[in-house]
C-alpha positions in Angstrom: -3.9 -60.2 -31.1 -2.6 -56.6 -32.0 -3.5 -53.4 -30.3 -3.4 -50.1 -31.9 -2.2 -46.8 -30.6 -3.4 -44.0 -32.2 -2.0 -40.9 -31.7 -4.0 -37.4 -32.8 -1.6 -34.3 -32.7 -5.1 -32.7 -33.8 -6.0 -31.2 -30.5 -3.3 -28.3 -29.2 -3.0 -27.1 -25.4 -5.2 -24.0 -25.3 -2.8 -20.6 -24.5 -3.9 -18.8 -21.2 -3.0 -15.2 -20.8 -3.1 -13.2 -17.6 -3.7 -9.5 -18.4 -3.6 -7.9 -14.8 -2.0 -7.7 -12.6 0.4 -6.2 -15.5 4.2 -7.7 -15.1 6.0 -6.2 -12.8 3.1 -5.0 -10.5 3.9 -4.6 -6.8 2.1 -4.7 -3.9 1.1 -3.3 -0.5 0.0 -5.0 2.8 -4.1 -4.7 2.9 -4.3 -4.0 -0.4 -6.9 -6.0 -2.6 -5.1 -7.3 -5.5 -7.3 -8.0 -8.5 -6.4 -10.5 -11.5 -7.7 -11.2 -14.9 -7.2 -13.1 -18.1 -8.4 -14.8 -20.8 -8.2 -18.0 -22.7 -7.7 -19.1 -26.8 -7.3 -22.3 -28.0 -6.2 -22.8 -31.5 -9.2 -25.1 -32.1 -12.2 -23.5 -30.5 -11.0 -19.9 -30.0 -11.9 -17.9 -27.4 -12.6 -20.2 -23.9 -15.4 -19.3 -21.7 -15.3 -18.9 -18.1 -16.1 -22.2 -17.2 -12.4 -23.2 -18.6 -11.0 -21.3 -16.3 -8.8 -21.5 -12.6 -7.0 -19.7 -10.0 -5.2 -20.3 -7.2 -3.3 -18.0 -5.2 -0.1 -18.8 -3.5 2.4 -16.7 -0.9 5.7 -17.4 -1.6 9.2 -17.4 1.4 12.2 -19.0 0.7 11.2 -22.7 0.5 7.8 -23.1 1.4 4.6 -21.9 0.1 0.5 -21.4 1.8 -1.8 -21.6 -0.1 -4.0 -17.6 -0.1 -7.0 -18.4 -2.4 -7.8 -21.9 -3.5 -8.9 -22.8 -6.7 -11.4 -20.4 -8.1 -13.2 -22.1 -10.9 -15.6 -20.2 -13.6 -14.2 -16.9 -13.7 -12.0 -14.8 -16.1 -11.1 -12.5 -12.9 -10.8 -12.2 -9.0 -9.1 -10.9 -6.0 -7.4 -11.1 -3.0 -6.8 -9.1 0.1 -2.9 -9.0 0.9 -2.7 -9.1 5.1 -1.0 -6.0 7.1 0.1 -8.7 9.5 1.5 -12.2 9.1 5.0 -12.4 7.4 7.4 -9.4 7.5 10.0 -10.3 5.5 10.7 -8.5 2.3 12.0 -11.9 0.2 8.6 -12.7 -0.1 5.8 -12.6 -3.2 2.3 -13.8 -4.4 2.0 -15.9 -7.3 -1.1 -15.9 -9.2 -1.9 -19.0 -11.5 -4.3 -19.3 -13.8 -5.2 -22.8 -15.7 -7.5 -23.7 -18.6 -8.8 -26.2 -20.0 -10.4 -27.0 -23.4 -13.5 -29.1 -24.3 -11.2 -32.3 -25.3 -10.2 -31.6 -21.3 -6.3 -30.3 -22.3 -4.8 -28.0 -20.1 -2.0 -25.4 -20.0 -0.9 -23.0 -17.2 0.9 -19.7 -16.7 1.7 -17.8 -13.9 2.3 -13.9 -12.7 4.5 -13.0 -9.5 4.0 -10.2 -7.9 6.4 -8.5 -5.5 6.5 -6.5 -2.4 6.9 -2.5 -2.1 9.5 -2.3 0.4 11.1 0.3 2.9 13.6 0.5 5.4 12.3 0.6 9.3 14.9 2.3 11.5 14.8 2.4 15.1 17.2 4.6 17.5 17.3 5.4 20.6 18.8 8.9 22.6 21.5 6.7 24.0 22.0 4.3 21.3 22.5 1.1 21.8 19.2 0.8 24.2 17.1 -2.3 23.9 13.4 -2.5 22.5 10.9 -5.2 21.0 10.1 -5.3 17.3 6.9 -8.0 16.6 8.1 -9.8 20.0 11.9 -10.1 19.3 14.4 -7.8 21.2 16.8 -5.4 19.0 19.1 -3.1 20.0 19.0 0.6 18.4 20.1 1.7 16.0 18.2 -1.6 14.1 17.1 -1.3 10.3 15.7 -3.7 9.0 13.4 -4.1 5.8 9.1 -4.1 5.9 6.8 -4.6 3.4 5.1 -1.2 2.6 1.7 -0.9 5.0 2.6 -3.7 7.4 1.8 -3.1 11.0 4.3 -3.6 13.3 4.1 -3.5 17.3 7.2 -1.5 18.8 7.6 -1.6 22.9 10.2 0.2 24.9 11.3 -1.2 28.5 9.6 1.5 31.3 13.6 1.3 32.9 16.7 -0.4 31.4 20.0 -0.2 32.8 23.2 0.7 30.6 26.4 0.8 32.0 25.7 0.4 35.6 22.6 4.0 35.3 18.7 3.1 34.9 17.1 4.8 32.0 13.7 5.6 32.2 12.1 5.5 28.9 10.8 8.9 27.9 9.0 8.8 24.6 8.7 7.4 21.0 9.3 10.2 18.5 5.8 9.3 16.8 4.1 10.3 20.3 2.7 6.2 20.6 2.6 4.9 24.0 5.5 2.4 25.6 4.0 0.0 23.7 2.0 0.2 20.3 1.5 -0.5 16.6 3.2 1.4 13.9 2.2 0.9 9.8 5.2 1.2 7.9 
């Protein structure tokens, strides 16, 4: 007996496009990000919604979360970027969007989008005075880089000693209390 494979080259991957967020888009903490796109495919033309989905994903040096599963049916969406979580600045969202044709081929294309960034410094009057940043001890002067909008939680100890004299702390420059939040 003799089986036949037929091949078709008929049916080509359909092309998605995302069309915002635009290339080279950055972003905030607690900002809504929105996406959009659209779909061709050289057989049927344009692709409805219901060829369409997103994911979402937050990416840090080797490892990835998931931030919005797949959305399906829509040429556009949104997320909501957190003020608190991750505070690094080597960080960024990447935005998929996959489609699909009626003969069930697929094709996918991504968009990255990257963090606004500043520099958080923190001195003290002495320097070299200890205080908490997010739970982890520093000692001024510390810079060190934030995502635009995070929130941060600075403390100051009520009485340190430095070279054998207490120190009373006196006040943050911003007027916050010993211990408080500050959006970068």
């Amino acid at each position: 007996r003799v089986a036949r494979l037929m091949v078709s080259t008929t049916n080509q991957a359909p092309v998605p496009t995302i069309s915002f967020p635009l290339a080279g888009s950055p972003y905030s903490c607690s900002e809504t990000m929105a996406f959009r796109g659209t779909a061709t495919d050289p057989e049927e033309g344009s692709l409805s919604p219901s060829a369409f989905d997103w994911r979402v994903t937050f990416h840090h040096g080797n490892y990835n979360v998931l931030v919005l599963g797949t959305l399906n049916g829509v040429t556009n969406g949104s997320f909501t970027v957190p003020f608190r979580g991750e505070l690094d600045t080597n960080v960024f969202y990447r935005v998929h969007l996959t489609v699909r044709d009626s003969s069930g081929r697929r094709a996918t294309t991504t968009r990255d989008i990257y963090p606004r960034t500043a520099t958080l410094t923190l001195r003290s009057n002495p320097s070299g005075m200890p205080v908490t940043l997010d739970g982890l001890t520093v000692i001024t002067p510390f810079l060190t880089g934030s995502v635009v909008n995070a929130r941060h939680t600075l403390s100051a100890m009520m009485t340190t000693n430095q070279l054998g004299t207490n120190l009373d702390f006196m006040a943050w420059s911003d007027g916050g209390k010993p211990s408080h939040e500050v959006i970068m």
